[in-house]
TORGULO-489342 format. One record per residue: x, y, z of N, C-alpha, C in turn; residue number from 1. Coordinates in nm, 4 decimals. Layout:
# residues N
<rec n_px="X" n_py="Y" n_pz="Z" ca_px="X" ca_py="Y" ca_pz="Z" c_px="X" c_py="Y" c_pz="Z" num="NUM"/>
...
END
This chain:
# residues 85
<rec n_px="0.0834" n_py="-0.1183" n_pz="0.0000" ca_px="0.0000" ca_py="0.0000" ca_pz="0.0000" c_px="0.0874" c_py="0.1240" c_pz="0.0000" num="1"/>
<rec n_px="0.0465" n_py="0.2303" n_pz="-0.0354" ca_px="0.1107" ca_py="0.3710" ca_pz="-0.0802" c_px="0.0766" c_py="0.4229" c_pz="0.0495" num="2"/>
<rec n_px="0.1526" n_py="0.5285" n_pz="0.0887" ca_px="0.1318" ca_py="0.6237" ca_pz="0.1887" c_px="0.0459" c_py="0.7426" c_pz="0.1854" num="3"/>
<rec n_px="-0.0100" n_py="0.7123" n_pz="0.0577" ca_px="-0.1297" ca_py="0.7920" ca_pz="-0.0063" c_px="-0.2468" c_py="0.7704" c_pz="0.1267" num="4"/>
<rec n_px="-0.3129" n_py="0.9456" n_pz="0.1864" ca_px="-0.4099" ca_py="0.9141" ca_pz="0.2781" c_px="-0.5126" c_py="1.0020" c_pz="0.2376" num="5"/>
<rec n_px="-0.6730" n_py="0.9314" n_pz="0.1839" ca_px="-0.7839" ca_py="0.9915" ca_pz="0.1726" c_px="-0.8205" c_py="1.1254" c_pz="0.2449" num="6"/>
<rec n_px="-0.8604" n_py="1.2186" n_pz="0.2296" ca_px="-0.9426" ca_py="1.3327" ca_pz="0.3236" c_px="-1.0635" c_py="1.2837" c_pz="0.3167" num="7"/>
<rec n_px="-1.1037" n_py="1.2974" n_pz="0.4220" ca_px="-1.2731" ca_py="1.2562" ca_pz="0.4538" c_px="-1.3412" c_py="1.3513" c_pz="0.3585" num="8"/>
<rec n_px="-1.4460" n_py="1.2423" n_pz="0.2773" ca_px="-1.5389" ca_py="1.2012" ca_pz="0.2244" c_px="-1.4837" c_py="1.2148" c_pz="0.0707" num="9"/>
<rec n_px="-1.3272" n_py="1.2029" n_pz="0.0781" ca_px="-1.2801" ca_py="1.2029" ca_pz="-0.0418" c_px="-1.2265" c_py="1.0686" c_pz="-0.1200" num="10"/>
<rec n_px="-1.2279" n_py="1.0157" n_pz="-0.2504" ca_px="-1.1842" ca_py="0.8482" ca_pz="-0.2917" c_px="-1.1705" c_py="0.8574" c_pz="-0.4244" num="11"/>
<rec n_px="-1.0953" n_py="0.7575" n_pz="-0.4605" ca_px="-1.0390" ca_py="0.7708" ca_pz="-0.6086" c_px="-1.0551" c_py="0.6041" c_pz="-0.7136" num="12"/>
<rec n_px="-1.0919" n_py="0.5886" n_pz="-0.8106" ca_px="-1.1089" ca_py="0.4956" ca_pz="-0.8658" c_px="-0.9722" c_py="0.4878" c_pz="-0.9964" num="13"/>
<rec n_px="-0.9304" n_py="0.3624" n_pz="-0.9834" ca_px="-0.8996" ca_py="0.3034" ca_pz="-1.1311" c_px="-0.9471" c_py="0.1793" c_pz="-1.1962" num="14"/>
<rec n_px="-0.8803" n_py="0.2235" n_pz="-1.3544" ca_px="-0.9528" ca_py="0.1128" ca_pz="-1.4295" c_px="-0.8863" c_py="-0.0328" c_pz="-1.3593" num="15"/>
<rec n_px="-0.9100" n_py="-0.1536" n_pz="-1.3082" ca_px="-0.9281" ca_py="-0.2349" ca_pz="-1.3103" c_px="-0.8067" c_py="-0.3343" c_pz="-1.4384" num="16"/>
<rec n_px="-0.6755" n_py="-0.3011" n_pz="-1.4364" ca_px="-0.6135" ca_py="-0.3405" ca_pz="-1.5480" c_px="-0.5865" c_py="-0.5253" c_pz="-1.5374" num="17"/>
<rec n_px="-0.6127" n_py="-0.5959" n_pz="-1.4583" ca_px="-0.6156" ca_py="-0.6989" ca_pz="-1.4220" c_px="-0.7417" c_py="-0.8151" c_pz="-1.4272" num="18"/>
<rec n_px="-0.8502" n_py="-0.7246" n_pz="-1.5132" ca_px="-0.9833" ca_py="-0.7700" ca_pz="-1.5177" c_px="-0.9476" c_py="-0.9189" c_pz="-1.6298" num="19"/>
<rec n_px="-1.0378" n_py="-1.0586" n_pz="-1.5356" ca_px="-1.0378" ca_py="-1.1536" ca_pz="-1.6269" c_px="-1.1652" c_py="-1.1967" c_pz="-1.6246" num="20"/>
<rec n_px="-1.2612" n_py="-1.2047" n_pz="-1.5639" ca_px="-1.3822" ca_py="-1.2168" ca_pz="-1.5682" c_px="-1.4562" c_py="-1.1141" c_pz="-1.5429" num="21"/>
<rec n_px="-1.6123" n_py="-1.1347" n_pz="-1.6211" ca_px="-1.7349" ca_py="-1.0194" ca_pz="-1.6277" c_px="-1.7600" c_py="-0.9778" c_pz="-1.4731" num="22"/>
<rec n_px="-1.7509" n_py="-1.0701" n_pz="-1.3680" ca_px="-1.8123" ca_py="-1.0269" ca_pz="-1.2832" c_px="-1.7139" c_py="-0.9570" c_pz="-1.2124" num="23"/>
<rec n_px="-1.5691" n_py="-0.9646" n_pz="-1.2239" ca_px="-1.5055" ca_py="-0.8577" ca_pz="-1.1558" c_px="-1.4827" c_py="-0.7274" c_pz="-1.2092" num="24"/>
<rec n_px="-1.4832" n_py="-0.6372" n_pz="-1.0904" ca_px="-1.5019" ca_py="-0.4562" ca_pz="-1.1330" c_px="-1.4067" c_py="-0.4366" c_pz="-1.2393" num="25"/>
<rec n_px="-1.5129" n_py="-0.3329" n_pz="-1.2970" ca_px="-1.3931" ca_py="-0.2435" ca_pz="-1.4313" c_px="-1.3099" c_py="-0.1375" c_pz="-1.3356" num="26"/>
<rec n_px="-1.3345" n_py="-0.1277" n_pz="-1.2293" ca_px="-1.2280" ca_py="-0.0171" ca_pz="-1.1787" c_px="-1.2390" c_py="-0.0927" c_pz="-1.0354" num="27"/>
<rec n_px="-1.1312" n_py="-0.0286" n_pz="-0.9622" ca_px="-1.1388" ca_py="-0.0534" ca_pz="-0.7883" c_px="-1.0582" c_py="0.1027" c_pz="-0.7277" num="28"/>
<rec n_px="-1.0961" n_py="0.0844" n_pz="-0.6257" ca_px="-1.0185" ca_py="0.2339" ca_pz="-0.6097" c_px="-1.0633" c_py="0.2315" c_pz="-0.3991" num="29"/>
<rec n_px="-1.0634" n_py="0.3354" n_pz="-0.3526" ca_px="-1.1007" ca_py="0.3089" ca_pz="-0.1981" c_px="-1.1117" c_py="0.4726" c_pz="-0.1603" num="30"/>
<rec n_px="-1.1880" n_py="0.5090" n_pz="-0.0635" ca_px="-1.2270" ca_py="0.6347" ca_pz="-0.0199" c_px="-1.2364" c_py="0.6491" c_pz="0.1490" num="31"/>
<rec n_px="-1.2048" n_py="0.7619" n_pz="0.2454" ca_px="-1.2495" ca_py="0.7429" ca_pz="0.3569" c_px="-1.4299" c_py="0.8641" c_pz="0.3947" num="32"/>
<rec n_px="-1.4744" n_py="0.7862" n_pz="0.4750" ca_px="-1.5964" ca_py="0.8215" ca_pz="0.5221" c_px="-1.5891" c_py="0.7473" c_pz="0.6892" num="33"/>
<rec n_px="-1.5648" n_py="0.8822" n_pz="0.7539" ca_px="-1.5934" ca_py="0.8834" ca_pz="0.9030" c_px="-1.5112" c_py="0.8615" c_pz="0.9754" num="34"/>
<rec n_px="-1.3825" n_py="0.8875" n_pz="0.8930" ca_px="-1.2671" ca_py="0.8286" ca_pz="0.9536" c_px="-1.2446" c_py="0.6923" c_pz="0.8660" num="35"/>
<rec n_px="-1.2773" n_py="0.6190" n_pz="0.8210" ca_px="-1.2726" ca_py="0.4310" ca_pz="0.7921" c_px="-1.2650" c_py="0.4561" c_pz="0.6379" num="36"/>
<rec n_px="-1.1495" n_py="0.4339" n_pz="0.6457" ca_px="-1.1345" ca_py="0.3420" ca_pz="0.4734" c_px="-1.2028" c_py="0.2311" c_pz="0.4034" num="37"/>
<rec n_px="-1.2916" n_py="0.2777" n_pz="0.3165" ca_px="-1.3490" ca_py="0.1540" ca_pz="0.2064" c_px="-1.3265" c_py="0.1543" c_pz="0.0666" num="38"/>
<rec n_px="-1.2632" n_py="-0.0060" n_pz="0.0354" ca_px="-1.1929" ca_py="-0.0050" ca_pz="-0.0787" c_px="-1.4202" c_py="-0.0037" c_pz="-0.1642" num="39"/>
<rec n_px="-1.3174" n_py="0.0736" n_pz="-0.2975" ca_px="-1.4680" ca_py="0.0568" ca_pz="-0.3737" c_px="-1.4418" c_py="-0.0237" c_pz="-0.4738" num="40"/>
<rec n_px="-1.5291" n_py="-0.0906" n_pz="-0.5361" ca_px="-1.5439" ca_py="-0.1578" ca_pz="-0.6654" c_px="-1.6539" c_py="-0.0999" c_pz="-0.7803" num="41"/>
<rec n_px="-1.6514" n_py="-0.1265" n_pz="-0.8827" ca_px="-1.7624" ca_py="-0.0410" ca_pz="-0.9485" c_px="-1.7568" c_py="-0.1033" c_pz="-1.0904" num="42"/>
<rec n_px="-1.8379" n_py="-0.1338" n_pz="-1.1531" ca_px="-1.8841" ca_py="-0.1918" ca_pz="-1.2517" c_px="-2.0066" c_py="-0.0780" c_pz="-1.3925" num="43"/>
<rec n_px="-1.9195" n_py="-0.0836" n_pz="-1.4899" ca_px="-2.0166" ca_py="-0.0468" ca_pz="-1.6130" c_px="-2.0978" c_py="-0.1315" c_pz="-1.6770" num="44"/>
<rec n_px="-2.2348" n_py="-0.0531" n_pz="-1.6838" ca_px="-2.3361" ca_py="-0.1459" ca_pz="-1.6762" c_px="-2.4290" c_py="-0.0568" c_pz="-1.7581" num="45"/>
<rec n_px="-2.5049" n_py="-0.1209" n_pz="-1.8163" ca_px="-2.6311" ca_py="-0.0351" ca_pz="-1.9016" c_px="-2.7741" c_py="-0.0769" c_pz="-1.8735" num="46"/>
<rec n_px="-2.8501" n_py="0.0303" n_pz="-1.8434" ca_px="-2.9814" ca_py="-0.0145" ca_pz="-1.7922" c_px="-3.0459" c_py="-0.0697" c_pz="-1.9111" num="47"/>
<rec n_px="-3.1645" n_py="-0.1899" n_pz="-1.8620" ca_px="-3.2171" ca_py="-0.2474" ca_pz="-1.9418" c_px="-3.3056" c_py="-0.1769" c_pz="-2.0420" num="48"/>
<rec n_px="-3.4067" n_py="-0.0966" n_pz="-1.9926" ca_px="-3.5150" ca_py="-0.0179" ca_pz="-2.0429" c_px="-3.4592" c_py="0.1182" c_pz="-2.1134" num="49"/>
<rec n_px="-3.3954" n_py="0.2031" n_pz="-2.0700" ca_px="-3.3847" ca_py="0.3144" ca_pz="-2.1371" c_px="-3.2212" c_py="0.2858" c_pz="-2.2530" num="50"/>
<rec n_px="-3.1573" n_py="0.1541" n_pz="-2.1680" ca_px="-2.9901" ca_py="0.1689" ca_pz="-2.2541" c_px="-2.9027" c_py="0.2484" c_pz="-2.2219" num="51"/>
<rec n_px="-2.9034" n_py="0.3532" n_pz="-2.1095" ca_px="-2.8219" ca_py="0.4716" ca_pz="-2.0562" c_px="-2.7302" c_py="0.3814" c_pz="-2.0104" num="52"/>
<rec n_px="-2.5958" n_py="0.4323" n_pz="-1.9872" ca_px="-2.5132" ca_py="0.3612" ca_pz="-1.9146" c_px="-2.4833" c_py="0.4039" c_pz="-1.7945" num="53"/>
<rec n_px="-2.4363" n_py="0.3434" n_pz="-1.6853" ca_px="-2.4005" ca_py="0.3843" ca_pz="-1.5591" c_px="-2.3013" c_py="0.3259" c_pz="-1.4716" num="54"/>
<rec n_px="-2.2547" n_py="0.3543" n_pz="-1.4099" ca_px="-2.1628" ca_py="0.3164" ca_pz="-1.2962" c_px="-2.2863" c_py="0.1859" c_pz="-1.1703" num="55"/>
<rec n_px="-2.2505" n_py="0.1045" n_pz="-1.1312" ca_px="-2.3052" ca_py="0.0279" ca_pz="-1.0494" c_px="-2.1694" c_py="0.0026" c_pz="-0.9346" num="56"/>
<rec n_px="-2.1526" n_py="0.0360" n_pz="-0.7857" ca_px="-2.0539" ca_py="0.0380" ca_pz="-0.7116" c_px="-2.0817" c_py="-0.0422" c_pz="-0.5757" num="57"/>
<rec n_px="-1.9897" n_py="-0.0934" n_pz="-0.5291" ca_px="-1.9447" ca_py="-0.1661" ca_pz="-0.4021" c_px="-1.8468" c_py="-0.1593" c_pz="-0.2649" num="58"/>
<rec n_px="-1.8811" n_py="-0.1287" n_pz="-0.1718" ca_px="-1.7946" ca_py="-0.0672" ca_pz="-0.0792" c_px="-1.8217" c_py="-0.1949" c_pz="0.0110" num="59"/>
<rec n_px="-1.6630" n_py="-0.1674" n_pz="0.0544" ca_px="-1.6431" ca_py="-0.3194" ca_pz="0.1719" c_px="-1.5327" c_py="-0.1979" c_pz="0.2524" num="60"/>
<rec n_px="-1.5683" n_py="-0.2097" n_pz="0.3798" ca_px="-1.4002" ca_py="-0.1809" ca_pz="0.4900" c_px="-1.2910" c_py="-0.2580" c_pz="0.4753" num="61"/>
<rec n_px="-1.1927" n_py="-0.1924" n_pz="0.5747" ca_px="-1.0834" ca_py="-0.2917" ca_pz="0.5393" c_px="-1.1144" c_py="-0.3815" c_pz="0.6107" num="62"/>
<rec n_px="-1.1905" n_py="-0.4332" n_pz="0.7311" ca_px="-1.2610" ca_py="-0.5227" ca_pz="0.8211" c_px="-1.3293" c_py="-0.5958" c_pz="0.7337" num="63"/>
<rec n_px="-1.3850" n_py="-0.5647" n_pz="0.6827" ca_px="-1.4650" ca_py="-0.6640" ca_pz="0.5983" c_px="-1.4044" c_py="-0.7633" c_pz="0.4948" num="64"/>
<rec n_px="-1.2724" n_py="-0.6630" n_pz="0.3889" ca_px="-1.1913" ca_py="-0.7067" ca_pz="0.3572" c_px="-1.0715" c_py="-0.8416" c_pz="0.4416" num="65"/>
<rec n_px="-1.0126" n_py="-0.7905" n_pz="0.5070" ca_px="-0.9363" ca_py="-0.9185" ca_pz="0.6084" c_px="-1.0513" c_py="-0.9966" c_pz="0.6249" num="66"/>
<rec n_px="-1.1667" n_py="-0.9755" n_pz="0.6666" ca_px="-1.2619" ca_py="-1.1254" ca_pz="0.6974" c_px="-1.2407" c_py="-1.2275" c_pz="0.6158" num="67"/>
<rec n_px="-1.2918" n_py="-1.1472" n_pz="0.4677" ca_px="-1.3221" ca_py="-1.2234" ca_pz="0.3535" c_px="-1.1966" c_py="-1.3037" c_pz="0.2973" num="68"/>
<rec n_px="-1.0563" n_py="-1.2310" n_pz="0.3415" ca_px="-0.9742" ca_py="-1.3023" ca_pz="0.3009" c_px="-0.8784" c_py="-1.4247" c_pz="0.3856" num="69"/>
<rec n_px="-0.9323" n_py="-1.3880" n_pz="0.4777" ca_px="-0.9108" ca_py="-1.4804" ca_pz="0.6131" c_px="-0.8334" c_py="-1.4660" c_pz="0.7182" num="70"/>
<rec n_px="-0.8052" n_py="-1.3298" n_pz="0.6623" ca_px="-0.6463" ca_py="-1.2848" ca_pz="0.7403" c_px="-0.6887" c_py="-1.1734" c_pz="0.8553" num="71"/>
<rec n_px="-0.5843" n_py="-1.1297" n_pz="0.8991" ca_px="-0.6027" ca_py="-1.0539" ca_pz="1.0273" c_px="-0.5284" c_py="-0.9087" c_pz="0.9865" num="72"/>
<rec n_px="-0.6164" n_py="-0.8220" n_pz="0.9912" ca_px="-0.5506" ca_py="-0.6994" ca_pz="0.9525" c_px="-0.4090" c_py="-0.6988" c_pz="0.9575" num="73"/>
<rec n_px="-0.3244" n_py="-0.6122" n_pz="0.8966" ca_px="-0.1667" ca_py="-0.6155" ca_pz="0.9117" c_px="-0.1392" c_py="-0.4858" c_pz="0.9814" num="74"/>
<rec n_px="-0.1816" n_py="-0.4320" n_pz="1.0505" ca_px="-0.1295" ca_py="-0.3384" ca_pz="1.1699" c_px="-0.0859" c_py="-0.3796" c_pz="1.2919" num="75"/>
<rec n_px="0.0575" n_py="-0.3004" n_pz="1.3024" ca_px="0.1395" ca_py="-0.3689" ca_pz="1.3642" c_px="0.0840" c_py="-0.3541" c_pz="1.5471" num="76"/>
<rec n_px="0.1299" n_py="-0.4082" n_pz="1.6713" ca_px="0.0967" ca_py="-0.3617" ca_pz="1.7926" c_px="0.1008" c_py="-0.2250" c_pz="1.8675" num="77"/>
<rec n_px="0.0821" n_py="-0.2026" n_pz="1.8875" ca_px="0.1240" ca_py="-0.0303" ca_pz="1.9455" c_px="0.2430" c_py="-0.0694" c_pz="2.0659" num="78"/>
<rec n_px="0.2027" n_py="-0.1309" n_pz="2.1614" ca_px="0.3171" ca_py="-0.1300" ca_pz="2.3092" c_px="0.3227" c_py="-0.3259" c_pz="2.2450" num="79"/>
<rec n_px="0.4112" n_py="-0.3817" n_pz="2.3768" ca_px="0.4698" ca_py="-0.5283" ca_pz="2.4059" c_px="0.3541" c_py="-0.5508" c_pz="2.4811" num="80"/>
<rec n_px="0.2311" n_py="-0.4653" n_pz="2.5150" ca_px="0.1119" ca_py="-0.5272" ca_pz="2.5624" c_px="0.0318" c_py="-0.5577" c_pz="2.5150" num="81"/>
<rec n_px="0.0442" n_py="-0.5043" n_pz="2.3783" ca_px="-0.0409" ca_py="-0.5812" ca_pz="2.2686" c_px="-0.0190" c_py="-0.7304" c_pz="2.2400" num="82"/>
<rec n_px="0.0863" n_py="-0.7550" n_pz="2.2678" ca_px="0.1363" ca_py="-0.9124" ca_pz="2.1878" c_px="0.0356" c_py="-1.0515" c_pz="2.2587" num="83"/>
<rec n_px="-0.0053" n_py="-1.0866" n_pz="2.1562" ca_px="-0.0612" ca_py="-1.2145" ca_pz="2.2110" c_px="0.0501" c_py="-1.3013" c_pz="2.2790" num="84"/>
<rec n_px="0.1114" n_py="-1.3044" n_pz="2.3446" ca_px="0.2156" ca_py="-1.3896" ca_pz="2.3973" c_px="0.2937" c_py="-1.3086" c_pz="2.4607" num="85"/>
END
C-alpha cells in the first residue's frame, strides 16, 4: 500500500487493469468516510429499459476485507502489551 491518505469524504477509482472475468469490477479504487477506509469496486453497466449507461458500485471496509480473506488486519501492535504472547 502507498502512503497515499484519503481526506474525509474524499476516494479515487482506477480502471481495473487486471480484469479476467465479467463479474469482476472495471475499476477498484477506496475512499475514507468517518474516519474508515473503504476499498470501492464499481462496474459499467447499461440499464435495461432506457440503454443509458451507468456506474453500479461496491464498498467493503478494510474489516470486511481481512474477513473475507481470512487474514487478520496487518497493523502492527502499538506497546509489548499488545502481543498475544
Amino acid at each position: 500500500m502507498s502512503d497515499y491518505e484519503h481526506k474525509e469524504m474524499k476516494g479515487s477509482l482506477f480502471k481495473n487493469e487486471k480484469k479476467e472475468q465479467a463479474k469482476q469490477p472495471d475499476y477498484k479504487g477506496s475512499c475514507k468516510i468517518n474516519g474508515e477506509i473503504y476499498r470501492i469496486s464499481a462496474w459499467i453497466n447499461k440499464a435495461q429499459k432506457s440503454g443509458k449507461t451507468y456506474f453500479a458500485f461496491s464498498f467493503q471496509s478494510e474489516e470486511e476485507v481481512a474477513k473475507f480473506k481470512g487474514s487478520v488486519n496487518p497493523i502492527s501492535p502499538k506497546t509489548d502489551e499488545d502481543l498475544p504472547f
